[in-house]
C-alpha positions in Angstrom: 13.6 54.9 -117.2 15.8 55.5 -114.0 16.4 58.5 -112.1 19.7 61.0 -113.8 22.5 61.1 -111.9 23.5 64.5 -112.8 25.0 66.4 -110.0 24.1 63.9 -107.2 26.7 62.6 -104.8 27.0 58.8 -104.8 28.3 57.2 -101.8 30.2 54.0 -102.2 31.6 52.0 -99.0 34.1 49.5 -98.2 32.8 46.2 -97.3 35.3 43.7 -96.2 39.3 43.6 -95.8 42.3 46.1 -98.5 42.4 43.2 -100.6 38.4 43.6 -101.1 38.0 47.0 -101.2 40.8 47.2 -103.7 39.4 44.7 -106.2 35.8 46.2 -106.4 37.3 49.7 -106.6 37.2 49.2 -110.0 33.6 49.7 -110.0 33.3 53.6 -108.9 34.7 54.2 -112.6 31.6 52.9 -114.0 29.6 54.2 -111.2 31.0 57.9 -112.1 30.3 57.4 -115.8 26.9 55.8 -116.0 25.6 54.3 -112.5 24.8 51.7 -111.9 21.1 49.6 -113.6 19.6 48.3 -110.5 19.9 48.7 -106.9 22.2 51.6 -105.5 20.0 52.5 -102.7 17.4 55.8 -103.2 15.6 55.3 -100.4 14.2 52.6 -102.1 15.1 50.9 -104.9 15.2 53.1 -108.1 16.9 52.1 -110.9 20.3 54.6 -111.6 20.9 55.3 -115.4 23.9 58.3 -115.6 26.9 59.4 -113.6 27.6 61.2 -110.8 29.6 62.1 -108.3 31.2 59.7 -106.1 32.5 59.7 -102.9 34.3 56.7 -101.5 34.4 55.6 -98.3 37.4 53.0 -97.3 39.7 51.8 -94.6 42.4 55.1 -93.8 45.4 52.8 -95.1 43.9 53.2 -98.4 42.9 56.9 -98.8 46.2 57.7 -101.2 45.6 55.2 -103.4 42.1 55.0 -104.4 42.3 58.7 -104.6 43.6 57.7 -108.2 41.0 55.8 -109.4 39.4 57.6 -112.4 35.8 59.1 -111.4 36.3 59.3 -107.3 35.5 62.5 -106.8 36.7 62.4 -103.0 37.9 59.3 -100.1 37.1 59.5 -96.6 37.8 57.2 -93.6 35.4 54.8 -92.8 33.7 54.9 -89.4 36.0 51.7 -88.2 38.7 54.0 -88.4 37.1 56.5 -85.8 39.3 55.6 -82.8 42.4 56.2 -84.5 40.8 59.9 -85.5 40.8 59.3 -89.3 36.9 58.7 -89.6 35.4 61.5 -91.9 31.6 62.2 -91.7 30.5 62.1 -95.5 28.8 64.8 -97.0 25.4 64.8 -98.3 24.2 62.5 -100.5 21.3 61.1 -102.5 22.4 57.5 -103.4 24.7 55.0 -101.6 25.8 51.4 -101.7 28.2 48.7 -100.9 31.5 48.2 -103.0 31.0 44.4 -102.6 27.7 44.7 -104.5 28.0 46.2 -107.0 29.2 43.4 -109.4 25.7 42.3 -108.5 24.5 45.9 -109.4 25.8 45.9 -112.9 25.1 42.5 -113.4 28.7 41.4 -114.0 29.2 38.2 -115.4 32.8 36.0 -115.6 32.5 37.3 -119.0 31.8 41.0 -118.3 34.2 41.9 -115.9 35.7 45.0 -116.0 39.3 43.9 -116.2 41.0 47.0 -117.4 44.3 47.9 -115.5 45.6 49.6 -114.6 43.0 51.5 -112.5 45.1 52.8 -109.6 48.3 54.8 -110.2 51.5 54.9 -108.5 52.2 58.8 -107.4 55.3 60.0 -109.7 57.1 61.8 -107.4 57.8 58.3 -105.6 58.1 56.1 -108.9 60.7 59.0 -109.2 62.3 58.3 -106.2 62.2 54.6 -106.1 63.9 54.2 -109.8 66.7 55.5 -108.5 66.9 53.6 -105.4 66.3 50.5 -106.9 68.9 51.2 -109.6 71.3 49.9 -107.6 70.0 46.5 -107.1 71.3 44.2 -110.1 69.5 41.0 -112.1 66.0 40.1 -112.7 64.4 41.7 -109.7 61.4 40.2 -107.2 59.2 41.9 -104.8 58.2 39.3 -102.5 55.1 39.3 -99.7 54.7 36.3 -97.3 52.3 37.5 -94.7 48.8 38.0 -94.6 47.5 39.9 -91.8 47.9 37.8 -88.8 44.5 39.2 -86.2 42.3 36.3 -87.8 43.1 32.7 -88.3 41.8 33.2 -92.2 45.2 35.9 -92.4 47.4 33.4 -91.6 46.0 30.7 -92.9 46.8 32.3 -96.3 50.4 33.0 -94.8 53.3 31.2 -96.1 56.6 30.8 -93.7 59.4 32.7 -95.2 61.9 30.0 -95.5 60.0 28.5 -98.8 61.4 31.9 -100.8 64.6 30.4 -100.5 64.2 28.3 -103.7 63.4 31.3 -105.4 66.5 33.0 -103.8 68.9 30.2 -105.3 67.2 31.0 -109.3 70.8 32.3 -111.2 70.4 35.8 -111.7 67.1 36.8 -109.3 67.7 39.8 -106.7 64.6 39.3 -104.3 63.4 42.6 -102.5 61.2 42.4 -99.7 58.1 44.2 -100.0 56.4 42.8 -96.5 55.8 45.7 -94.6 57.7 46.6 -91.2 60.0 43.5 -91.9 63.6 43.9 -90.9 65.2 40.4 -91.0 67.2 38.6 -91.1 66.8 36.2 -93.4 68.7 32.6 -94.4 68.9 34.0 -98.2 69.7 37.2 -99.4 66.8 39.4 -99.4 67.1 43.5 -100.2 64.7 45.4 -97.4 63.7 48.9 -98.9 64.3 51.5 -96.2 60.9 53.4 -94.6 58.9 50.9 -96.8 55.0 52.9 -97.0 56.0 54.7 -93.6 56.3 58.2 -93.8 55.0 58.5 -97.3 51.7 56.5 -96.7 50.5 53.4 -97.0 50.6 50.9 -100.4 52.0 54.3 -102.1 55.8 53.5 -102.1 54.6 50.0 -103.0 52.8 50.9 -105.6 55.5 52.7 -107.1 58.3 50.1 -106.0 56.1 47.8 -108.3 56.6 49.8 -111.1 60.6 48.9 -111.2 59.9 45.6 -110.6 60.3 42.8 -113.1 57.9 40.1 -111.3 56.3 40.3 -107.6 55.4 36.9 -105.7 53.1 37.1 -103.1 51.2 35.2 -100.9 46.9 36.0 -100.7 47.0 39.1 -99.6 46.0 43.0 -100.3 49.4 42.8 -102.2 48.0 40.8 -104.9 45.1 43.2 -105.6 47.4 46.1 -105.6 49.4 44.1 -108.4 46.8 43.3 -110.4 44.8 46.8 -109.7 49.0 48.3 -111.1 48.7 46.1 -114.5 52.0 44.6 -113.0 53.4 41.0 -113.4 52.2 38.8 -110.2 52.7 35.7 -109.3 50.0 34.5 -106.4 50.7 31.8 -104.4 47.4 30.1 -103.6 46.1 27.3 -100.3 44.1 24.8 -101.3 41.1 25.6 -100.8 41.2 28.6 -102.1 39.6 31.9 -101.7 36.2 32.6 -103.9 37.5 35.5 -106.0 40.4 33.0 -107.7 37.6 30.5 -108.9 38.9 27.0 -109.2 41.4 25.0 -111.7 42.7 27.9 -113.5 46.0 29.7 -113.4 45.0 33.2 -114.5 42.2 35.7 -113.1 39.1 36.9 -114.7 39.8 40.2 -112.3 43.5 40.8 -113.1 45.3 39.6 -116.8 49.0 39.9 -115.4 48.4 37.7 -112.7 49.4 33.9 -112.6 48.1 31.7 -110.1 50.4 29.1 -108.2 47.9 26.3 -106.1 48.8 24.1 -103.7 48.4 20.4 -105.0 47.5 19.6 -101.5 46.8 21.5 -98.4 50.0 23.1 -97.0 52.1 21.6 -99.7 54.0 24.9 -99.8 57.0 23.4 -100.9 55.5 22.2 -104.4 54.2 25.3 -105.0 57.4 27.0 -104.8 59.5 24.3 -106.6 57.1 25.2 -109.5 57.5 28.6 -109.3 61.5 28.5 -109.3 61.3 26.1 -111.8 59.0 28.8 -114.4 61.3 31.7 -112.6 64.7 30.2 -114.0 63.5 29.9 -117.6 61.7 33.8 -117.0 65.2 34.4 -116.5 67.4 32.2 -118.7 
């Protein structure tokens, strides 16, 4: 029937990039509550039939946020973070096993994914602090991300060069408010840049609660997107062709995240189609 769960420490650990380990966060919810049915590693391979505790183990960057995801009983650093100091050793445990596999693990199917959002939360202290920051800023407002992470050629790849958000710039009535991180301009269009953007108060967590005051965020493939979609908050992804695995093929919505919309190239690096579309939908959003 499964070994119980009760009282023993589950380990769960990032596998793969933010974006990743943000999607299949989801999963130490249903972890916590029940286990998983086959394969979190025993050492062997017995089957896991109630909860537990969990510990999750991700990229430092991270920490704040998935500390919010209902049934994590603790994050730690990962041990790729161990030059910068931030690796944790983990404490004891009796079970362990990828975040990436575990839609294998419970067997999910396109139509049993756990899509419930959201399943992060934005710290609000900062959604706080941001409403009245972003008070000022008038009309329908956009938080807009253009850049993947640029060490691999996949990162920018998915990258899109800035100067395309200037059709959305020219929509009547749309303020646009730069959520790319450490960018300080300038820019051909008018573009709002959010002081100490996830600096001193951590990383994704003034994002996360930026997103909250936000009417619409655009964004290119990137963690950003997952954050969005992990937040329950409108998000509009604009998509290469070919695309990445997780956003399937033909279809402008996700099975992983109901408020996002998917924007695809028609052809590779037709950028400039994609965003005529999008200002195009973004003018009667705001009409």
């Amino acid at each position: 029937m499964g070994e119980d769960l009760a009282g023993k420490t589950i380990l769960l650990w990032a596998e793969g990039g933010l974006g990743n380990v943000i999607q299949f966060a989801r999963y130490a919810t249903l972890v916590a509550a029940r286990g998983g049915s086959t394969g979190l590693t025993a050492g062997g391979s017995t089957p896991l039939t109630t909860g537990g505790n969990v510990v999750l183990e991700c990229q430092p960057a991270l920490k704040r946020l998935l500390a919010t995801v209902p049934g994590v009983s603790r994050v730690i650093g990962c041990p790729g973070a161990a030059r910068a100091g931030e690796w944790e050793p983990p404490p004891p445990f009796q079970f362990h096993a990828p975040l990436a596999s575990l839609p294998r693990i419970f067997g999910t199917t396109l139509n049993t994914i756990p899509a419930q959002v959201p399943y992060v939360s934005a710290a609000p202290v900062l959604v706080k602090h941001w409403g009245r920051e972003l008070k000022r800023i008038k009309g329908f407002k956009v938080g807009i991300v253009w850049q993947a992470e640029q060490a691999t050629w996949y990162g920018r790849m998915r990258s899109i060069p800035l100067e395309h958000f200037a059709a959305l710039a020219r929509v009547p009535g749309v303020s646009l408010i730069c959520l790319q991180k450490g960018f300080s301009g300038p820019t051909a269009f008018p573009l709002t840049i959010l002081a100490d953007l996830d600096g001193s108060r951590g990383a994704f967590m003034d994002t996360a609660a930026v997103m909250r005051h936000l009417d619409l965020v655009i964004t290119a493939d990137t963690s950003t997107a997952h954050l969005a979609g992990a937040l329950g908050v409108p998000a509009w992804v604009a998509l290469r062709t070919p695309g990445d695995w997780r956003w399937m093929l033909d279809r402008e919505d996700s099975p992983w995240y109901p408020t996002l919309r998917l924007f695809r190239q028609s052809r590779t690096d037709d950028w400039q189609g994609v965003f005529e579309r999008m200002a195009a939908e973004l003018a009667r959003r705001v009409a």
